[in-house]
C-alpha positions, 0 to 999 in steps of 0.5 A, spaced: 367 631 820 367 633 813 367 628 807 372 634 805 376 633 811 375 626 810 378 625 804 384 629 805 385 624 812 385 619 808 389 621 802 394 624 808 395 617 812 395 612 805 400 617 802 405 618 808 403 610 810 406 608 802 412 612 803 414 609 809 413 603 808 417 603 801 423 607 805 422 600 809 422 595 804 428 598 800 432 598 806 430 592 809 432 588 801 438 592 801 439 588 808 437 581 805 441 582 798 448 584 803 445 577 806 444 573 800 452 576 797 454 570 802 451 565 798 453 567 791 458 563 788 455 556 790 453 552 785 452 556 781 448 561 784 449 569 782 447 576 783 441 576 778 439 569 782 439 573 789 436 579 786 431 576 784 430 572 790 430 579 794 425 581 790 420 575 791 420 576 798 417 583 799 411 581 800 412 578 806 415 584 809 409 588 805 405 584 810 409 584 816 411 592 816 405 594 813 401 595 821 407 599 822 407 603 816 400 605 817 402 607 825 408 612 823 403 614 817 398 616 821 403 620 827 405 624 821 398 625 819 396 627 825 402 631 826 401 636 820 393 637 822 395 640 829 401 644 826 395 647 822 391 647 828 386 644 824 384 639 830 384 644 835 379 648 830 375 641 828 374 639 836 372 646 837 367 646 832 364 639 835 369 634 834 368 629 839 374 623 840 368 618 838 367 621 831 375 622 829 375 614 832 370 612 828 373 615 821 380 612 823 376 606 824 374 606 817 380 608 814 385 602 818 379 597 816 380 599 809 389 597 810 385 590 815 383 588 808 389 590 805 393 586 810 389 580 810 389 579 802 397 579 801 397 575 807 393 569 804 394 571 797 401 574 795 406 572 800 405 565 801 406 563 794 411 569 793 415 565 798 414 559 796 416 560 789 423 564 792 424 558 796 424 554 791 428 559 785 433 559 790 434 550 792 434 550 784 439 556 783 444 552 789 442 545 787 441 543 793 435 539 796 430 541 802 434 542 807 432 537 814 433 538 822 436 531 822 441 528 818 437 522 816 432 526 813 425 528 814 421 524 819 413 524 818 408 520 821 402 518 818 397 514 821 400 506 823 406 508 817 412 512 818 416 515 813 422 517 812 424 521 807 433 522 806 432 528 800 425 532 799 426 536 791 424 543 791 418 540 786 417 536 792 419 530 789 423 525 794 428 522 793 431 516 798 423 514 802 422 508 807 416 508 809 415 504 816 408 499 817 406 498 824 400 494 826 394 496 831 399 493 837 405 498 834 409 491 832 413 492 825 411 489 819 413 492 814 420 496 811 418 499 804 424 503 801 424 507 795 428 511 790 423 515 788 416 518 789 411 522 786 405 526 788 400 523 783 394 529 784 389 524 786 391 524 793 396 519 792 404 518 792 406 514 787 413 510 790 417 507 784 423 502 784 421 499 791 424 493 795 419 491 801 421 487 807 415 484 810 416 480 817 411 474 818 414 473 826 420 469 825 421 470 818 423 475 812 421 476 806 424 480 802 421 483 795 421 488 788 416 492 786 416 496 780 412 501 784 406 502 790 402 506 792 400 509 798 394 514 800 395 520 805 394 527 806 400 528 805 400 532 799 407 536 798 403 543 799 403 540 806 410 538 805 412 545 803 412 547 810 418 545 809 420 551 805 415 556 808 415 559 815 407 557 818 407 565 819 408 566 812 403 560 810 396 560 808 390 558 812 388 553 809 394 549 808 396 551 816 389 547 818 391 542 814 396 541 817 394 542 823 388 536 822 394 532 820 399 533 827 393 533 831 390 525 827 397 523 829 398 526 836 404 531 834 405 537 838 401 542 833 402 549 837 407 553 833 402 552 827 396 554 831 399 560 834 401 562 826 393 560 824 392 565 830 396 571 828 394 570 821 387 572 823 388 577 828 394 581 825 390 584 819 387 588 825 393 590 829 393 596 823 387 598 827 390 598 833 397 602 831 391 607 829 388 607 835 394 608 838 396 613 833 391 618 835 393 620 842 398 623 840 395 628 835 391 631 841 399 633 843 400 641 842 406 642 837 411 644 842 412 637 844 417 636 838 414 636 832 411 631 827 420 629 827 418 626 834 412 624 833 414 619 827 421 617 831 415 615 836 412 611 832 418 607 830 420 606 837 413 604 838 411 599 831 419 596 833 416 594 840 410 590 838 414 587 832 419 584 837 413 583 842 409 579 837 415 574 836 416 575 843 409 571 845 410 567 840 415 563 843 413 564 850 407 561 848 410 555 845 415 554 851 410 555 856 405 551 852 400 557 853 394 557 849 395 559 842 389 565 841 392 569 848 399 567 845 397 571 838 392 576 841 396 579 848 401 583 844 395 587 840 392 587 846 397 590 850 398 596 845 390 597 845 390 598 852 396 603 852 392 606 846 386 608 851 390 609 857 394 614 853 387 617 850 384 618 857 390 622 860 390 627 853 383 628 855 384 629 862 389 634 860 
């Protein structure tokens, strides 16, 4: 293949590819915005806030639409090359299916590098910091799956904590101390408590119980210390979904679950998917490339490209899919996120083997 060739290939997917995904996320912010309209009004919370909360998370859907924009992308491409009969006149020239492969490979490589970085770099605090604006925006607090609060356990201690501020203060914290045999020995409440940065949290205007056996004490303390790796990045799961966190801060997290003997699958499935879903633009290209063998008369690139939403759509809700199977069935979490990828690869060549038997 030509590097002209080349080049036109390459400006032809990227072009079609950022189209796609701008009609995709202006309909799918329009979709969020309508969303957000039931929110406006509380506490304060008004359209400027909801668009600009709208805006912050884009780069999650950037992550999580660009594989599909890369397929329907290259369906069109593909699509215009043999409307002009170019592949017909490439493969007669030499072409084989490996080099054509080859050449796709290199150009999804280079939307896998794309992926991975809005993924770890752009998306996670744009998340967080819309999380954050719209707690500030409504005044409220961190919302928690219990009503008494959020629940942690960190090595012989378990912290309660009744209200976490969207800076990741608390409000309302008890921290309960057990000893080696699980007896209680101390309750500690505070009003407050603050994160220092040194790795510790800093509990202010605190009263501690202590139990010694068949007493009580009872005592006020300006402020204690207590030492942990719960720092409130870690606490920010909270605000974040795992798929949309770091890696570091997912196996962070992880290392803290499995140290005190929690259930760690759903962020072990998300710190897998956050390594194998930059090469699913990879597999949406293989996918893609069948289809450009296909003659014109099968319906045009209007057919090709209904196709590939069909198609991104399916593995989109597979992906989640076998998220959940995974949890549920407590299946392990790489085979959890590689199966949907691993489907569509499958197809991908068996669809590749039946054009060329053609």
């Amino acid at each position: 293949m030509s590097p002209v060739l080349l080049r036109y290939l390459a400006r032809e997917i990227f072009a079609a590819s950022a189209l796609v995904l701008v009609a995709f996320l202006g309909l799918f912010a329009f979709f969020d915005f309508i969303n957000e309209l039931e929110d406006v009004g509380k506490g304060g919370y008004t359209l400027y806030q909801a668009l600009v909360y709208v805006a912050l998370t884009l780069p999650a859907r950037v992550y999580e639409l660009m594989p599909i924009a890369v397929l329907i992308g290259t369906l069109y491409a593909l699509a215009t090359l043999a409307k002009n009969s170019e592949i017909t006149v490439m493969r007669a020239s030499g072409m084989s299916n490996g080099l054509l492969m080859s050449v796709l490979g290199l150009i999804g490589g280079v939307f896998a590098v794309l992926i991975f970085l809005i993924g770890e770099y752009v998306a996670p605090p744009a998340e967080t910091a819309a999380e954050e604006w719209k707690l500030t925006a409504t005044q409220a607090t961190v919302s928690q799956q219990l009503r008494s609060g959020l629940w942690v356990k960190d090595g012989r201690l378990v912290i309660n904590v009744r209200t976490l501020m969207p800076d990741r203060t608390m409000r309302g914290a008890r921290v309960y101390a057990f000893d080696d045999d699980y007896a209680l020995e101390s309750i500690a409440e505070a009003a407050t408590g603050v994160f220092d940065g040194s790795g510790e949290w800093k509990l202010l205007d605190v009263q501690r119980t202590r139990f010694h056996g068949d007493r009580t004490e009872v005592e006020r303390l300006a402020e204690i210390r207590w030492r942990s790796e719960l720092t409130p990045e870690v606490l920010g799961v909270l605000m974040v979904s795992p798929e949309h966190m770091p890696f570091g801060r997912l196996w962070t997290y992880i290392n803290h679950l499995r140290d005190n003997n929690q259930n760690a699958d759903r962020f072990e499935i998300a710190l897998w998917k956050k390594l194998i879903y930059p090469f699913t633009a990879l597999v949406m290209m293989a996918l893609a490339m069948p289809f450009g063998f296909i003659h014109d008369r099968m319906g045009g690139a209007s057919a090709r490209i209904f196709m590939g939403v069909m198609l991104g759509v399916g593995f989109h809700l597979l992906n989640g899919l076998f998220s959940n199977l995974g949890m549920i069935n407590a299946w392990p979490p790489f085979m959890a996120a590689l199966t949907p990828s691993l489907i569509f690869l499958v197809a991908a060549f068996w669809l590749m083997h039946r054009v060329e038997r053609r």
